[in-house]
C-alpha positions in Angstrom: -11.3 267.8 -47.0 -8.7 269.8 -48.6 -4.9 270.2 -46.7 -2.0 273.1 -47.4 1.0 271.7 -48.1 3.5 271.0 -45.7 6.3 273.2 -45.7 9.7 271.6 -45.7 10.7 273.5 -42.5 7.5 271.4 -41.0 8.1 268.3 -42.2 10.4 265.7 -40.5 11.5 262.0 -41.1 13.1 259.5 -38.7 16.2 259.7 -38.3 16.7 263.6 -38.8 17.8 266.4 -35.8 13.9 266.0 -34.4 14.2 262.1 -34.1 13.3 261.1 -30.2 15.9 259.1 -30.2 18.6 261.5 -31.7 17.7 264.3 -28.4 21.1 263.6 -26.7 19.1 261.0 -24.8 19.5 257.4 -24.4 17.0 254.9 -22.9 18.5 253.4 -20.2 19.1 249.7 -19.9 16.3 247.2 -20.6 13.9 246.5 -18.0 10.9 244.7 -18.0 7.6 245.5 -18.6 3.7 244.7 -19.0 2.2 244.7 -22.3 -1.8 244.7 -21.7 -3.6 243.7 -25.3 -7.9 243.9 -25.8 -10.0 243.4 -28.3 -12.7 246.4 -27.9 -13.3 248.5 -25.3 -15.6 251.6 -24.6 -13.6 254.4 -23.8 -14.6 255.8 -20.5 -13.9 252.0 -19.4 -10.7 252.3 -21.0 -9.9 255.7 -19.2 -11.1 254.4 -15.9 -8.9 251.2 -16.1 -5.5 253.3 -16.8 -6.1 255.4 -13.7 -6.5 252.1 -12.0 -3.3 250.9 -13.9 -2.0 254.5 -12.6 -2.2 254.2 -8.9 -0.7 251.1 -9.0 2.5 252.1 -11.1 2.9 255.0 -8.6 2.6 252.8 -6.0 5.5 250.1 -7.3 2.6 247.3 -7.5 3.3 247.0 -11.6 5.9 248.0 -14.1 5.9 250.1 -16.8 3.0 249.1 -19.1 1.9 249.4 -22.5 -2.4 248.7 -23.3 -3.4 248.1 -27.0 -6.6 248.4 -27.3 -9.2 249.4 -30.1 -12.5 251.9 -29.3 -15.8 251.6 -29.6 -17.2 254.5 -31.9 -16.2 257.6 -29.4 -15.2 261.4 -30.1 -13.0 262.3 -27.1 -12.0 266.0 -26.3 -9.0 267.0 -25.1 -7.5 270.0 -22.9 -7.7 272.2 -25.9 -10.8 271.5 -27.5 -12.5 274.7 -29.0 -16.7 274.5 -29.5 -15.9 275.7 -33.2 -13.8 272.1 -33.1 -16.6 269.7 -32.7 -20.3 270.9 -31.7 -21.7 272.4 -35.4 -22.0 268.1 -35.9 -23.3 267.0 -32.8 -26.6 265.9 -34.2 -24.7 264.1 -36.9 -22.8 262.1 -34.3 -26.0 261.6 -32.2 -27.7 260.0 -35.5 -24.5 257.9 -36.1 -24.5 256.7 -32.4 -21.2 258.2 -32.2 -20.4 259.0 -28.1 -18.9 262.2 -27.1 -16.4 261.7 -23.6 -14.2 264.4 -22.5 -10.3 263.7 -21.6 -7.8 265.1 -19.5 -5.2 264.0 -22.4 -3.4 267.4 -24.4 -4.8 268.2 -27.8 -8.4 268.7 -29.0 -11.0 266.5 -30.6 -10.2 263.2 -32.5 -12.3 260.4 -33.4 -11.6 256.5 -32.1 -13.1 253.3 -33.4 -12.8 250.0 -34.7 -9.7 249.5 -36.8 -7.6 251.9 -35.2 -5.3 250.5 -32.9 -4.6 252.4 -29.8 -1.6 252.7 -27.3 -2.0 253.9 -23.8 1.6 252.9 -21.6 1.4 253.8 -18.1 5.1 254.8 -17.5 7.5 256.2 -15.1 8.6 259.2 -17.2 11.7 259.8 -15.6 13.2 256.2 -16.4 12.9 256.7 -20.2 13.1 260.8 -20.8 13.5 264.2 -19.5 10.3 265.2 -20.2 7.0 265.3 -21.9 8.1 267.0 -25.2 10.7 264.0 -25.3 8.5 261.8 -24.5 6.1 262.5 -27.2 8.8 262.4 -30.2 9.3 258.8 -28.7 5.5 257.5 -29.1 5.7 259.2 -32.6 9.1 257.0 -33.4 7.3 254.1 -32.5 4.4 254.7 -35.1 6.9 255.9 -37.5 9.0 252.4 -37.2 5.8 251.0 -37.5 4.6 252.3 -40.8 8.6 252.0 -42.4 7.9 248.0 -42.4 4.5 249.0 -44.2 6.8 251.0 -46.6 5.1 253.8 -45.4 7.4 257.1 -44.4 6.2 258.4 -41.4 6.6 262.3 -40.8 6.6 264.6 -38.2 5.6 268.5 -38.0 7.7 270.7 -36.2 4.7 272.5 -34.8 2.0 269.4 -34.0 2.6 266.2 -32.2 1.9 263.3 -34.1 2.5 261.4 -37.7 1.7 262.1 -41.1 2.2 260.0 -44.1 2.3 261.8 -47.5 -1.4 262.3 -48.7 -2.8 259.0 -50.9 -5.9 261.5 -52.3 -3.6 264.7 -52.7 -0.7 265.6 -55.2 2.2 268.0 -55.0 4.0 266.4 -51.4 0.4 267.4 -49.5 0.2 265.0 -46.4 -2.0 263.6 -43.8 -2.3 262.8 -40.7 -2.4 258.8 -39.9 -1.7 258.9 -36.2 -2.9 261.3 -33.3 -0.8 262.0 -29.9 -2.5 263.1 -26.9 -1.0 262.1 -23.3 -1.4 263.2 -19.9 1.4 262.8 -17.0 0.2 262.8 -13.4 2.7 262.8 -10.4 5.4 261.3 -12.7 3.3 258.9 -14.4 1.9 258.7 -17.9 -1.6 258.3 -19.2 -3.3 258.3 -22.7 -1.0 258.0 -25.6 -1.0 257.5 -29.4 -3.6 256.1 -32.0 -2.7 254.5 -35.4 -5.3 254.7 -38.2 -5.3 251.5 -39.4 -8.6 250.1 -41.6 -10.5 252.4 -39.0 -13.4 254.2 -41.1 -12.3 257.9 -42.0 -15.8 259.7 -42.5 -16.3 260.5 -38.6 -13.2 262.6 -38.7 -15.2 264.3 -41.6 -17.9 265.8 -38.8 -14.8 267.5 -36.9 -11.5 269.8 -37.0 -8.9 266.9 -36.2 -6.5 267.9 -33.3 -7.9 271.4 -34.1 -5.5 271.8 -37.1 -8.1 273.2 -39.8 -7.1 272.5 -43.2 -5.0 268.7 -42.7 -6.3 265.9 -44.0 -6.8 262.4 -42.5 -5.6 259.1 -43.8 -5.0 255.6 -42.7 -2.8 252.6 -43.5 -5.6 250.8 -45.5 -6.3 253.4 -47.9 -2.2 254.7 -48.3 -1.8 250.7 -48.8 -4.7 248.8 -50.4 -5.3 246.3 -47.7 -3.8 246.5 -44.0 -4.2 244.0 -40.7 -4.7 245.2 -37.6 -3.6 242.3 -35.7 -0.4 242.3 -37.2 -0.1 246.0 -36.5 -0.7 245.6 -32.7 2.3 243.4 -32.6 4.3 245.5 -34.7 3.9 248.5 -32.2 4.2 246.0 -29.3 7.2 245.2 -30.7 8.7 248.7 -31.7 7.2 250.1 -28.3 10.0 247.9 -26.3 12.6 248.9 -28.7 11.9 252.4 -29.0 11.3 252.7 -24.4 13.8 249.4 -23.7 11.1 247.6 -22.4 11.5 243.6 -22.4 7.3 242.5 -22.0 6.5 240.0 -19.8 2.8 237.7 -20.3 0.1 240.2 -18.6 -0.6 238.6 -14.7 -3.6 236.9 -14.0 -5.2 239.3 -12.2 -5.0 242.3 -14.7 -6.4 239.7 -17.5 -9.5 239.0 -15.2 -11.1 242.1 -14.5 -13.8 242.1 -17.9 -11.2 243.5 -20.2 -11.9 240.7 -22.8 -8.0 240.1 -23.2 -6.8 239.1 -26.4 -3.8 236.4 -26.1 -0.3 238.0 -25.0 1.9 239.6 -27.6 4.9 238.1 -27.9 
């Protein structure tokens, strides 16, 4: 799959005038918050369990909270998905046992699965940010710090959300995309969020327009590095997450751990 390359006015790092965190906006004090990690989950599982997670942010019955999670095999659509995007494979995903699950997250049609680690927080917007376009330059900033202790340079592009990583396969500055945002904020509250190609397997993406951006390529940690560990990834955004919102993570409580969501032990 073949990508233009970027045009400088596209392309931005951490730390330049598009950073989140340089948006005349500060994250307010630390406060504490939930960090939810498991293993594997199917997706409409997962989307069911952050409405739950939802209601009872909105209703002051949790804090803030962060779930990192990995997918079963799953294309999801977004609020922007186009038929041209996604349907000319659909056998091909039927014979690869690859499920198709629409989403009220933004953006169009991406690909989840084993090996790429997922974030969803469940947020009060208005104690981190102003607003969605804020918010989402602050999920990307996570990734970002994530990949800089990789020795990977994360990137941004002016006029898509998420985070490219010059292009391992291509030559001449070309880049590719190694992390996909898509969120969805109801009554104040977030849903969906960010997912991080780690040693996920890249060919499903090959059956679909990414995001809907024709042309970009695809990439993840494992093939820009050689080798890469998830586990130690979901810490790392754990980790970074706090930082990036001010969020000070707390062991998950009992009663979120026992509802079938095969919890892995708590993040620390």
């Amino acid at each position: 799959m073949r990508q233009r390359d970027a045009p400088a006015s596209e392309v931005a790092q951490s730390g330049d005038t598009r950073d989140a965190m340089t948006h005349g906006e500060r994250v307010r004090p630390m406060r504490a918050g939930e960090v939810i990690p498991i293993a594997l989950m199917e997706y409409e599982a997962a989307r069911a369990m952050q409405w739950r997670l939802h209601a009872e942010r909105l209703a002051e019955r949790r804090p803030d909270t962060l779930v990192i999670l990995e997918h079963e095999p799953v294309m999801t659509l977004g609020r922007t998905t186009k038929p041209a995007h996604w349907t000319g494979q659909r056998d091909v995903l039927v014979q690869r046992d690859i499920q198709v699950r629409e989403s009220e997250r933004g953006g169009s049609v991406t690909y989840h699965g084993p090996g790429q680690v997922v974030g969803y927080p469940v947020l009060r917007l208005r104690n981190f940010c102003s607003g969605p376009k804020v918010y989402v330059r602050m999920l990307e900033e996570v990734v970002i710090r994530v990949l800089a202790e990789w020795g990977l340079a994360g990137r941004r592009m002016a006029t898509w959300p998420g985070v490219w990583v010059r292009d391992p396969a291509q030559t001449g500055g070309a880049v590719a995309k190694i992390a996909a945002v898509g969120v969805h904020i109801a009554r104040g509250v977030t849903l969906h969020g960010f997912a991080l190609n780690v040693t996920v397997n890249l060919e499903p993406f090959r059956c679909i327009v990414p995001c809907g951006i024709a042309g970009q390529g695809v990439t993840s940690m494992a093939v820009a590095l050689g080798s890469c560990q998830p586990g130690v990834v979901r810490e790392q955004v754990a980790r970074h997450f706090g930082e990036v919102f001010g969020l000070v993570w707390r062991p998950p409580a009992v009663e979120t751990a026992g509802q079938g969501y095969r919890p892995q032990p708590p993040l620390t």
